[in-house]
C-alpha positions in Angstrom: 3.7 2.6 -15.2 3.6 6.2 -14.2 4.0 7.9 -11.0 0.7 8.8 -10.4 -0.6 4.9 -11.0 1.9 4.0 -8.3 0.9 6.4 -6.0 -2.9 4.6 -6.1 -1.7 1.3 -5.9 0.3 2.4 -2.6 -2.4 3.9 -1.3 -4.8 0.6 -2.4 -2.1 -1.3 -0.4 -2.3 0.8 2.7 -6.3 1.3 3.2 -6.8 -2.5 3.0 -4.0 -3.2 5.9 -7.1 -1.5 7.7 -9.8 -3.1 5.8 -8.3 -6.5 6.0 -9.5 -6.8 9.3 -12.3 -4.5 9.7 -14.6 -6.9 8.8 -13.2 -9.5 10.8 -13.5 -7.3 13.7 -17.4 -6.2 13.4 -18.5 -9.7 12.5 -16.6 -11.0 15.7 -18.1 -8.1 17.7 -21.4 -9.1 16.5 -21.4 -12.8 16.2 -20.3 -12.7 19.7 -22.9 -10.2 21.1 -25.8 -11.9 19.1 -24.7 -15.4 18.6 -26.5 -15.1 15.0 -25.3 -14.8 11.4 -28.2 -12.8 10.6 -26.8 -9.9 12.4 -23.7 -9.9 10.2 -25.9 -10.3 6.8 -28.3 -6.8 8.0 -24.5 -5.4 8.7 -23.5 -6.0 5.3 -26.6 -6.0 3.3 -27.4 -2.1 5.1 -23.8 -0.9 2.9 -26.2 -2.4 -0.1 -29.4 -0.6 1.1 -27.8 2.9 1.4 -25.8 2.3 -1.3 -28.8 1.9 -3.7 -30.0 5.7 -2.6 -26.8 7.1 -2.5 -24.9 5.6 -6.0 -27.9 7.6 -7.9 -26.0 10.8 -6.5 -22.6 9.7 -6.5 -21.9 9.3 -10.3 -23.5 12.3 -11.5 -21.2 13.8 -8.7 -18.2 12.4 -9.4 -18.4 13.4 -13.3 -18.5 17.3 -12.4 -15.7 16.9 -9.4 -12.1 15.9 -9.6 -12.3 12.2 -8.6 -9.1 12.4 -6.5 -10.4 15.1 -4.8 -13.2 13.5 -3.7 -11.2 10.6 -2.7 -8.9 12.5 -0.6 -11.7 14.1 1.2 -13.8 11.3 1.7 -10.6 9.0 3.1 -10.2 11.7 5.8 -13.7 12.1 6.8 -14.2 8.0 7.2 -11.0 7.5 9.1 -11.7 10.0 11.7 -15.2 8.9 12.2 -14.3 5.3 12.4 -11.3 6.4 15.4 -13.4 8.1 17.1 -16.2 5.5 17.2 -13.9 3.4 18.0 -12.6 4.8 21.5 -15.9 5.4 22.3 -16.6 1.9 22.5 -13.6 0.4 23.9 -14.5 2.8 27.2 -18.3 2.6 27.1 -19.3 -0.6 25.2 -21.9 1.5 23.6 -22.4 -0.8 20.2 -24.9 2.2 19.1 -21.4 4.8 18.6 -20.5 1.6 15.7 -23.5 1.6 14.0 -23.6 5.4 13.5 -19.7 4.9 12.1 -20.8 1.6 9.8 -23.6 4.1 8.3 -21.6 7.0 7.6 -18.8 4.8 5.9 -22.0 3.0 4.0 -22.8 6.7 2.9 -19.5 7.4 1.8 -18.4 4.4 0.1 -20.6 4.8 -3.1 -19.2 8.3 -3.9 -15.7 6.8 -3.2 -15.8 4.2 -5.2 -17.4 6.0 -8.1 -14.4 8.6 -7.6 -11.9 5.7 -7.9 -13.4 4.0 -10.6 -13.9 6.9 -12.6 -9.8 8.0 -12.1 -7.6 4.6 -12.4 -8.6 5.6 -16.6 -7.7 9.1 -16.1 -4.5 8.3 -14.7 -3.4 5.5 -16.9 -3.1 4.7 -20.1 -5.5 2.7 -21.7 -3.6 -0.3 -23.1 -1.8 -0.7 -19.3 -5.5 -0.2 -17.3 -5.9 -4.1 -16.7 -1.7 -4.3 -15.8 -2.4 -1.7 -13.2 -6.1 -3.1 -12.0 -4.1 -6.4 -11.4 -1.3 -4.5 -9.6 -3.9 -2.8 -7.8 -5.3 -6.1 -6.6 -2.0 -7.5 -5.4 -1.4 -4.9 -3.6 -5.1 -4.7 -2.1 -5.1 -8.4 -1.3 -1.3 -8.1 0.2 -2.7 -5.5 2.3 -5.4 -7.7 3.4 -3.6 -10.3 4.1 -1.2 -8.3 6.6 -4.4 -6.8 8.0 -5.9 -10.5 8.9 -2.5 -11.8 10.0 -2.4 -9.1 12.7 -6.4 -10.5 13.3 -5.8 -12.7 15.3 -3.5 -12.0 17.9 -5.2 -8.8 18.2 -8.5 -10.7 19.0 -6.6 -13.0 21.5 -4.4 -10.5 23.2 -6.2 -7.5 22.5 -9.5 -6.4 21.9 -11.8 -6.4 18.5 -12.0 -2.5 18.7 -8.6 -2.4 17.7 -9.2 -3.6 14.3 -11.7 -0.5 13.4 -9.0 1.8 15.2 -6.4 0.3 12.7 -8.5 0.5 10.0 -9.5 4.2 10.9 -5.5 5.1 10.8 -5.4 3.3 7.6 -8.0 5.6 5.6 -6.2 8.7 6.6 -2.5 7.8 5.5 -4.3 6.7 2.0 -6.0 9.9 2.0 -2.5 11.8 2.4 -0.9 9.7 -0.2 -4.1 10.1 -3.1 -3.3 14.0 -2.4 0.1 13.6 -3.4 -1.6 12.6 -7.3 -1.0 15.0 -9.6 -3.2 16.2 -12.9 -7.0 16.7 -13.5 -9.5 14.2 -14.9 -10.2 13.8 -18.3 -13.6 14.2 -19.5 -14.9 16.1 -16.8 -19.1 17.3 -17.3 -19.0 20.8 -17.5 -21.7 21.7 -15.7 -20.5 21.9 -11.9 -23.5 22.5 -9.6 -25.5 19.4 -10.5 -29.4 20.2 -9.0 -32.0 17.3 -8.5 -33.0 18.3 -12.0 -29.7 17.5 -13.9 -29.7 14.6 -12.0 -32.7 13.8 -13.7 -31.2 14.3 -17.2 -27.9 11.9 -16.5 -29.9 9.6 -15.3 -32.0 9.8 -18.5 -28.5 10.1 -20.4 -27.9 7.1 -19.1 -31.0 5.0 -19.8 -30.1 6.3 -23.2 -26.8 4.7 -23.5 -28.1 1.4 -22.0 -30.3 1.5 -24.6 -27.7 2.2 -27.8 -25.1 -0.4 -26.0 -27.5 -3.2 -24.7 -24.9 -5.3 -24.3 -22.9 -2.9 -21.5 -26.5 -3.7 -19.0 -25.3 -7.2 -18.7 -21.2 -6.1 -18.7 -22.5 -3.9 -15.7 -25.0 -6.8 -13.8 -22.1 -9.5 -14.3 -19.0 -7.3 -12.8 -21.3 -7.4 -10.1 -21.0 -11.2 -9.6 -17.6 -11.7 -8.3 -18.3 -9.0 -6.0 -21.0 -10.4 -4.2 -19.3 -13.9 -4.8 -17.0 -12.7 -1.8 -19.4 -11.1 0.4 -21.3 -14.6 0.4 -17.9 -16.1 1.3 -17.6 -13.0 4.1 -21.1 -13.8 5.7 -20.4 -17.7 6.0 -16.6 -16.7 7.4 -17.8 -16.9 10.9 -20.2 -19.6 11.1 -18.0 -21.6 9.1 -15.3 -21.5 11.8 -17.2 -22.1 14.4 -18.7 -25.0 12.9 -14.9 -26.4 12.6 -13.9 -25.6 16.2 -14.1 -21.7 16.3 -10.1 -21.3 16.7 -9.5 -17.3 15.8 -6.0 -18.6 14.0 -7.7 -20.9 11.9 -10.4 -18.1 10.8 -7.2 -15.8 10.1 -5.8 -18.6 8.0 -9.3 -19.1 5.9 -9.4 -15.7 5.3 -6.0 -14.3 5.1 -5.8 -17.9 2.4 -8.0 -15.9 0.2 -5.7 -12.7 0.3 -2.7 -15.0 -0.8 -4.8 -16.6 -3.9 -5.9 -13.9 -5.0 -2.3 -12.2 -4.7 -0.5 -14.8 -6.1 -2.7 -14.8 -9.1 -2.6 -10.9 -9.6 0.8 -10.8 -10.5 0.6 -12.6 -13.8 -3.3 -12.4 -14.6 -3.2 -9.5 -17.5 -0.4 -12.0 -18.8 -2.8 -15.0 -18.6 -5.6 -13.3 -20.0 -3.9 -12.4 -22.6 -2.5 -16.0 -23.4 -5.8 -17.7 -23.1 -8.4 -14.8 -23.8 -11.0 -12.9 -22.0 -13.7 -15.6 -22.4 -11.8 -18.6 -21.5 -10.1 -16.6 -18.5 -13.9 -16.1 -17.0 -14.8 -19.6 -17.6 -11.3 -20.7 -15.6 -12.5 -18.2 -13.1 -15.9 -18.7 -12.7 -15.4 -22.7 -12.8 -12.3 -22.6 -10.1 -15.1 -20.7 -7.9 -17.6 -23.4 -7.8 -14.8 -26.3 -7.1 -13.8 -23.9 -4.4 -17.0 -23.8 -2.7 -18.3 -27.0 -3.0 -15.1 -28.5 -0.9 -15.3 -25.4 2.2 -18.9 -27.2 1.9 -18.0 -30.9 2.0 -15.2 -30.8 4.9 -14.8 -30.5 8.1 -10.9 -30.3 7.7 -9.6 -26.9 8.2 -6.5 -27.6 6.3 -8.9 -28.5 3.2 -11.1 -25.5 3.7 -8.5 -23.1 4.2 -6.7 -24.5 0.6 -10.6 -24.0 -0.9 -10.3 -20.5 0.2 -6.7 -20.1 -0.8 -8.1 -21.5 -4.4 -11.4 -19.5 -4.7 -9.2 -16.4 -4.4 -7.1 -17.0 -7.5 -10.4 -18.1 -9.6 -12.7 -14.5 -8.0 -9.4 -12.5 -9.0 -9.1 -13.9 -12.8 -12.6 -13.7 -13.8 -12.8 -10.2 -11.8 -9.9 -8.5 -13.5 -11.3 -9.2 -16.6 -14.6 -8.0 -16.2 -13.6 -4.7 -14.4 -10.7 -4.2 -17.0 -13.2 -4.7 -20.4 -15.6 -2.4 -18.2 -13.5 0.4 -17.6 -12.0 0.2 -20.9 -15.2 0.6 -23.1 -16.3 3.6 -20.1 -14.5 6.4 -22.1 -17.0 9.1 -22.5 -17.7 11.1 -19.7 -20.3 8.9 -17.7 -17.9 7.0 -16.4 -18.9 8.1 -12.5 -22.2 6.7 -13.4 -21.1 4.0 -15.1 -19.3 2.9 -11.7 -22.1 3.9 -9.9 -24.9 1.9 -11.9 -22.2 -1.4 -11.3 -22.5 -0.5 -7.6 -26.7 -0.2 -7.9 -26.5 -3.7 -9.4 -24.5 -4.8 -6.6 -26.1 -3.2 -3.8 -29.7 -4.7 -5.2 -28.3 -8.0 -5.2 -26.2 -7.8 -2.4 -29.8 -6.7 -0.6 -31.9 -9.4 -2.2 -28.8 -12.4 -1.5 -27.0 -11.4 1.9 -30.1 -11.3 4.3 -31.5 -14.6 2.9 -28.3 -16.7 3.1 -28.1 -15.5 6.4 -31.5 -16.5 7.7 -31.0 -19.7 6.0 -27.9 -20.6 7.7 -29.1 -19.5 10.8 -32.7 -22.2 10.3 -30.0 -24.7 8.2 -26.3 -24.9 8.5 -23.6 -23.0 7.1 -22.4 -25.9 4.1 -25.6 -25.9 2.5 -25.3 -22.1 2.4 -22.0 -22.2 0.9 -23.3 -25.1 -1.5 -26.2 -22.2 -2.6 -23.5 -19.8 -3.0 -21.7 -22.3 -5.6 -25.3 -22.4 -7.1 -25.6 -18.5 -7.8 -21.9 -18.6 -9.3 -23.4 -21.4 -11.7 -26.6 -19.0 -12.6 -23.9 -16.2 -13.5 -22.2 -18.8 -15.9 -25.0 -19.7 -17.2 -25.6 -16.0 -18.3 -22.3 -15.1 -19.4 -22.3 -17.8 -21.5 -26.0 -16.7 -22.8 -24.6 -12.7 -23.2 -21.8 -13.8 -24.7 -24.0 -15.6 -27.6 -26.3 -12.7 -28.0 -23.7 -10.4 -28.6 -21.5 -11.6 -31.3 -19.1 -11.1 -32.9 -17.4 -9.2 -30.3 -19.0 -11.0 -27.2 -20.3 -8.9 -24.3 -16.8 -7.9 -22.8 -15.6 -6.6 -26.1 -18.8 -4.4 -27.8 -19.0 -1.0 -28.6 -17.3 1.9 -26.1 -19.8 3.6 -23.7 
């Protein structure tokens, strides 16, 4: 693994210290202000809603830019904006100054996340790409789980805003390390001024290649699945706990369980998935997510639900390694910002359709039959995975022609 693949990782590892309780901290501040889970799916389905806009933009961007560039930029621009919000709560308990920060990290994210997808296969070799995407999601989930350890007795001793002032620190420092990458992109659109009009054209380019790869459409709408998988499990997070007692140690240990399945498994997916195959790996995935789900839905026994959550991890990681790693693999022309982008487009339109009605129906239900839905939708992706995967011998849908 080269130096350059470590320095992403590290900085992967640091921006999710932050991130690991950023969302714990602006569902609490909500859940408590509103008393309704509703609030927290508008919160996250708004990233979706703005993402949809802003993702048409972002890939065309990101294949005339250096991605790490962009990256470097964006990490500083989100981090300060996110402090200063921040403060400005703590002394005025203006919620307004957060939703202002949310949007413009909402704006930002899609052109980030285009950037990063677009370099982790400019920066590493293609044969080590799902090696280093696993890496990358140990060290993301270690992150997370130091970031929702320090959760709780931040929320107990402290207060919430402390979180989004950690988290705000933690973009900056991965900014500074992304900038210590060294090289250019690879395939790179020549063109550098993109105007609405060229916009136009990729995005014609790219109906183009949908249409000469129809198999890489459904690659793109199930990577989205394990995705939205977890921001399901985000949204019921709260209600969940309080359901069970509402102890802020016990919702650290549901969700900080997930970071420690989902790290444990990282460190030797790319060698299971290469034992037992791509296909069967999303099958183990996919069917470990539905167990997982169906028992946070059937007990009330924290120790139960957080060994679900714990569980649920390992399977989202193992069926999501191997659908990002076949993804990013094929993606070796030079749409590959727009390729990340139309994933994220996918998402954001599901995310918008799913998060806002889960949420009004645990708020007119209760949060297990929610969760019981949630296992539902993981069995409809199955279902089509294993339908894609029929249509598209011999190579099956993770396997077809590059893009």
């Amino acid at each position: 693994m080269n130096r350059n693949a470590k320095l992403l990782i590290t900085a992967v590892f640091t921006t999710d210290i932050g991130n690991g309780m950023f969302l714990l901290g602006l569902s609490m501040l909500l859940y408590k202000e509103t008393g309704s889970a509703l609030y927290i799916a508008y919160a996250l389905s708004s990233e979706y809603i703005i993402n949809i806009i802003m993702l048409f933009f972002a890939g065309s961007i990101v294949d005339r830019k250096d991605p790490k560039t962009i990256m470097v930029k964006i990490d500083l621009l989100r981090g300060f904006s996110l402090l200063i919000a921040s403060v400005i709560h703590m002394f005025t308990s203006n919620i307004f100054v957060l939703y202002i920060a949310l949007v413009i990290l909402n704006i930002l994210k899609p052109f980030y996340r285009s950037a990063h997808f677009a370099l982790t296969p400019s920066i590493v070799e293609k044969e080590n790409i799902l090696h280093v995407n696993a890496l990358k999601g140990a060290a993301s989930q270690s992150g997370a789980l130091i970031g929702t350890a320090l959760a709780a007795p931040i929320f107990t001793y402290l207060r919430p805003e402390w979180t989004l002032i950690i988290d705000g620190i933690s973009f900056i420092l991965c900014g500074l390390i992304i900038s210590f990458i060294k090289g250019e992109a690879i395939d790179i659109v020549t063109d550098k001024n993109p105007t609405l009009k060229r916009f136009y054209v990729d995005w014609k380019e790219m109906i183009n290649l949908l249409r000469r790869f129809p198999s890489l459409l459904l690659h793109l709408i199930l990577s989205s699945g394990d995705f939205l998988f977890v921001s399901l499990s985000n949204l019921t997070l709260i209600p969940l706990n309080e359901s069970i007692g509402g102890n802020p140690y016990i919702l650290s240990l549901i969700d900080g369980s997930f970071a420690i399945g989902s790290l444990s498994i990282s460190l030797i997916v790319s060698k299971l998935v290469k034992t037992t195959g791509n296909k069967k790996s999303i099958l183990l995935g996919y069917g470990i997510q539905i167990a997982s789900f169906i028992f946070m839905a059937i007990s009330k026994s924290p120790t139960i639900i957080i060994i679900a959550s714990l569980v649920f991890g390992i399977g989202n990681t193992i069926s999501m390694s191997v659908f990002m790693g076949s993804l990013q693999t094929r993606s070796i022309g030079k749409n590959k910002g727009r390729i990340g982008s139309l994933r994220q487009i996918l998402l954001s339109t599901f995310g918008t359709i799913f998060l806002p009605l889960f949420g009004d129906f645990i708020n007119k239900n209760n949060v297990q039959v929610a969760i019981l839905l949630s296992a539902g939708l993981i069995v409809g992706y199955l279902l089509l995975f294993l339908m894609s995967d029929y249509f598209f011998k011999p190579q099956g849908v993770l396997e077809n022609e590059n893009a």
